[in-house]
C-alpha positions as CSV (number, residue, x, y, z in Angstrom):
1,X,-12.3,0.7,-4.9
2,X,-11.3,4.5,-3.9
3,X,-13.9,4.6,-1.3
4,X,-11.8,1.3,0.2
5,X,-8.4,2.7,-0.6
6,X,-9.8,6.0,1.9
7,X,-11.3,4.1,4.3
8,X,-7.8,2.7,4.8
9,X,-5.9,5.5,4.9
10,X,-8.1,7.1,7.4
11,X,-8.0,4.3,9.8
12,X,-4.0,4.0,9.4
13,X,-3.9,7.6,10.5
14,X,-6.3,7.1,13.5
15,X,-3.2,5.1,14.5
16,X,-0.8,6.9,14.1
17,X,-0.4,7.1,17.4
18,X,-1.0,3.9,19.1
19,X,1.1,4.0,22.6
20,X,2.4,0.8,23.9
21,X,2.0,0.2,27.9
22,X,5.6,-0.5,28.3
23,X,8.9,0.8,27.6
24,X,11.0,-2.3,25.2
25,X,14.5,-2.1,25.0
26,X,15.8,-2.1,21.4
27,X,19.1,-1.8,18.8
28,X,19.6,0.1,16.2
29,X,20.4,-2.3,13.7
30,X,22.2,0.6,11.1
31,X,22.9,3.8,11.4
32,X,19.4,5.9,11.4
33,X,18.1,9.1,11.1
34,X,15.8,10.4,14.1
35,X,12.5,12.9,12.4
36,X,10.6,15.0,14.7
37,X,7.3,13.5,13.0
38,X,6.2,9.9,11.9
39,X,6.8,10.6,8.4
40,X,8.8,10.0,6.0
41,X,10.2,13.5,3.2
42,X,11.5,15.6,6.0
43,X,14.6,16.7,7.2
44,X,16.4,14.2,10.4
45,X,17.0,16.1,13.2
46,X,19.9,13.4,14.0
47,X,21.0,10.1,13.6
48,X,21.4,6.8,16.1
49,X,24.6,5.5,15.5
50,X,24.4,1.4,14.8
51,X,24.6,-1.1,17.8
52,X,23.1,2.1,19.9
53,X,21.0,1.3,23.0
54,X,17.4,2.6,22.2
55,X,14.0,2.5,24.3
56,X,10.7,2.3,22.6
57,X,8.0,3.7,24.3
58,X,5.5,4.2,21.4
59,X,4.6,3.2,17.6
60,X,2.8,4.6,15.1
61,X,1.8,3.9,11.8
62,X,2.1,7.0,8.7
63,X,-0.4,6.9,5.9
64,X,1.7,4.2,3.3
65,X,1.6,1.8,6.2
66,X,5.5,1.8,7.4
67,X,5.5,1.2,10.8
68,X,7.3,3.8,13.3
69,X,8.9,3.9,16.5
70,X,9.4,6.3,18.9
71,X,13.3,5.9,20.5
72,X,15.1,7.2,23.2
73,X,18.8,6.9,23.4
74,X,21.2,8.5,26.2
75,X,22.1,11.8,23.9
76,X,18.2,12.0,21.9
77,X,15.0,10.8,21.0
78,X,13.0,11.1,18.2
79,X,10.5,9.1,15.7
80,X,12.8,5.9,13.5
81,X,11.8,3.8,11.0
82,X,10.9,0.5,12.7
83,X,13.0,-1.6,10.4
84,X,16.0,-0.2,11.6
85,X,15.8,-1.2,15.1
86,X,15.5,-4.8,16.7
87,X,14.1,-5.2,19.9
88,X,16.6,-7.0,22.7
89,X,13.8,-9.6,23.2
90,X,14.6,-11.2,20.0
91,X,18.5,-10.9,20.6
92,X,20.8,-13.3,21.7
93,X,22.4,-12.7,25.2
94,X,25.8,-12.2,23.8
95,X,24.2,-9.7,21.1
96,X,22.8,-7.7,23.8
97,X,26.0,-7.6,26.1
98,X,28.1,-7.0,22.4
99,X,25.5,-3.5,21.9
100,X,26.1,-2.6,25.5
101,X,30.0,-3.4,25.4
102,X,29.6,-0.8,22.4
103,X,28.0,2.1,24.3
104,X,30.3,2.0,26.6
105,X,33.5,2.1,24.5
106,X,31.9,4.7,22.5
107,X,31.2,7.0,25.8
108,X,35.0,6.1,27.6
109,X,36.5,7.3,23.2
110,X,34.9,9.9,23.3
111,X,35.8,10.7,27.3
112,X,39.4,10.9,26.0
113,X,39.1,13.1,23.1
114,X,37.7,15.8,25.3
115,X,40.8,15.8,27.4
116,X,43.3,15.3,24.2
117,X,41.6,18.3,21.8
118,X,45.4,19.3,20.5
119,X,45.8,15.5,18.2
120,X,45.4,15.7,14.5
121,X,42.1,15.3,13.1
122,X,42.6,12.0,11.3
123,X,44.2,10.4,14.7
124,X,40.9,12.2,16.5
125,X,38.3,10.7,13.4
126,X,40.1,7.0,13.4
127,X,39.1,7.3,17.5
128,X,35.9,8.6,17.3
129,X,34.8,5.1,14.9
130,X,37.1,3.2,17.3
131,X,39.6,2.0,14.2
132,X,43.4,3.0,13.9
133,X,45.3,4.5,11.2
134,X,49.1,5.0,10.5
135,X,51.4,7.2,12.4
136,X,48.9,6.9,15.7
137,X,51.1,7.2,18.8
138,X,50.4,4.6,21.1
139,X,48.3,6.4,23.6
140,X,45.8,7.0,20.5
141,X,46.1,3.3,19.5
142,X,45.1,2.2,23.4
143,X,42.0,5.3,22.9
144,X,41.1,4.1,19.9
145,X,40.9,0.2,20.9
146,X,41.5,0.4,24.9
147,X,44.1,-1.5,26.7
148,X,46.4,-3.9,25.1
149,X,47.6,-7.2,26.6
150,X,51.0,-7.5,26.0
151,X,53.9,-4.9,24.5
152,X,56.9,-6.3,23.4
153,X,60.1,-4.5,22.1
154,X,61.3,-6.0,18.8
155,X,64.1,-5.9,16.4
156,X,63.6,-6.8,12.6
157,X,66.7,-6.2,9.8
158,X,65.8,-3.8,7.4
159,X,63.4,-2.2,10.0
160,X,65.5,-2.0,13.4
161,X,63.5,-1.8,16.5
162,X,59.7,-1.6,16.7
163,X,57.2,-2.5,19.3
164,X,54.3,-4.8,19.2
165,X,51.0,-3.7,20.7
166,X,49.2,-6.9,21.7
167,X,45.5,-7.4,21.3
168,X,43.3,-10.5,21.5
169,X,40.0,-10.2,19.1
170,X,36.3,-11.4,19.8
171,X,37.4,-14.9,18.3
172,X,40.5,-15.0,20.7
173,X,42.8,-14.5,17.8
174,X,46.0,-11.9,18.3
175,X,45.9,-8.9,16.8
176,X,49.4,-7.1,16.5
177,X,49.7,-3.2,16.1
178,X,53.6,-2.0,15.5
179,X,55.0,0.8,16.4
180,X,58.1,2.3,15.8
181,X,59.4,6.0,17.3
182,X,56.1,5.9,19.1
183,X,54.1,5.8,15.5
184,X,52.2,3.0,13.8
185,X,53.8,1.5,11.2
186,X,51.2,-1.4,10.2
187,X,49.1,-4.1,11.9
188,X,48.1,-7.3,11.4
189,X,44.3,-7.3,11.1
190,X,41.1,-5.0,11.9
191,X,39.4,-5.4,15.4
């Protein structure tokens, strides 16, 4: 039974590093850590961030049998667990073009926070995640969640004038962020 139980072992490690001939497209499905080696008990080097554009361009198998893949993103590469990632193959269309949609808000946030370094650390976290937080002005509110579609001015007794920030949602529902002195007071729901 031990002399099978070796056996095994030794031929997972003999693939350890089995290279595929071409480069897949994949998701990182949560946020995961990036190891220098196939194997699990070290130290990450970094993380993928979820929804993060990855390419796979080779797998390997570590001596328990979890299966590995070796990612590339835009900012670093490194080995992931495979279960964390999903290739684009087996995604929807409008999956694919949601991850993408993400990248690219992710690279125009963080675009803006290099040229806005003097805003408060909580404004400059809620921006960096791409969610807002009270007393935002409204140029963090439209860094945080981009444009708006409409702005109106408001008045409300006990609260006096406010505006409305505007947004429309993935499921074409409004979204209202209110302002008032240039500061967020409340909104209506999470994007």
């Amino acid at each position: 039974m031990n002399r099978i139980r070796i056996v095994s072992i030794i031929l997972l490690w003999s693939s350890l590093l089995c290279c595929s001939a071409e480069i897949k497209l994949a998701v990182a499905t949560t946020s995961a850590p990036v190891f220098d080696e196939p194997k699990k008990g070290l130290l990450p080097q970094t993380f993928f961030g979820k929804q993060d554009s990855l390419s796979i361009d080779s797998t390997a198998v570590d001596s328990l049998g979890n299966a590995w893949f070796h990612a590339k993103s835009k900012k670093s590469q490194g080995w992931i667990i495979a279960t964390m990632v999903q290739y684009a193959s087996k995604m929807s269309d409008t999956a694919i073009s949601a991850a993408l949609a993400t990248d690219a808000d992710k690279v125009r946030r963080l675009a803006i926070l290099k040229e806005h370094v003097q805003w408060p650390r909580r404004a400059v976290n809620a921006i960096r995640i791409g969610v807002i937080c009270l007393d935002m002005t409204e140029d963090q509110v439209v860094a945080s969640w981009g444009q708006y579609d409409a702005k109106m001015n408001c008045y409300m007794v006990g609260t006096g004038n406010y505006q409305a920030l505007l947004y429309k949602n993935k499921n074409n529902k409004c979204l209202m962020v209110t302002l008032q002195n240039d500061k967020v007071i409340g909104w209506t729901d999470d994007k």
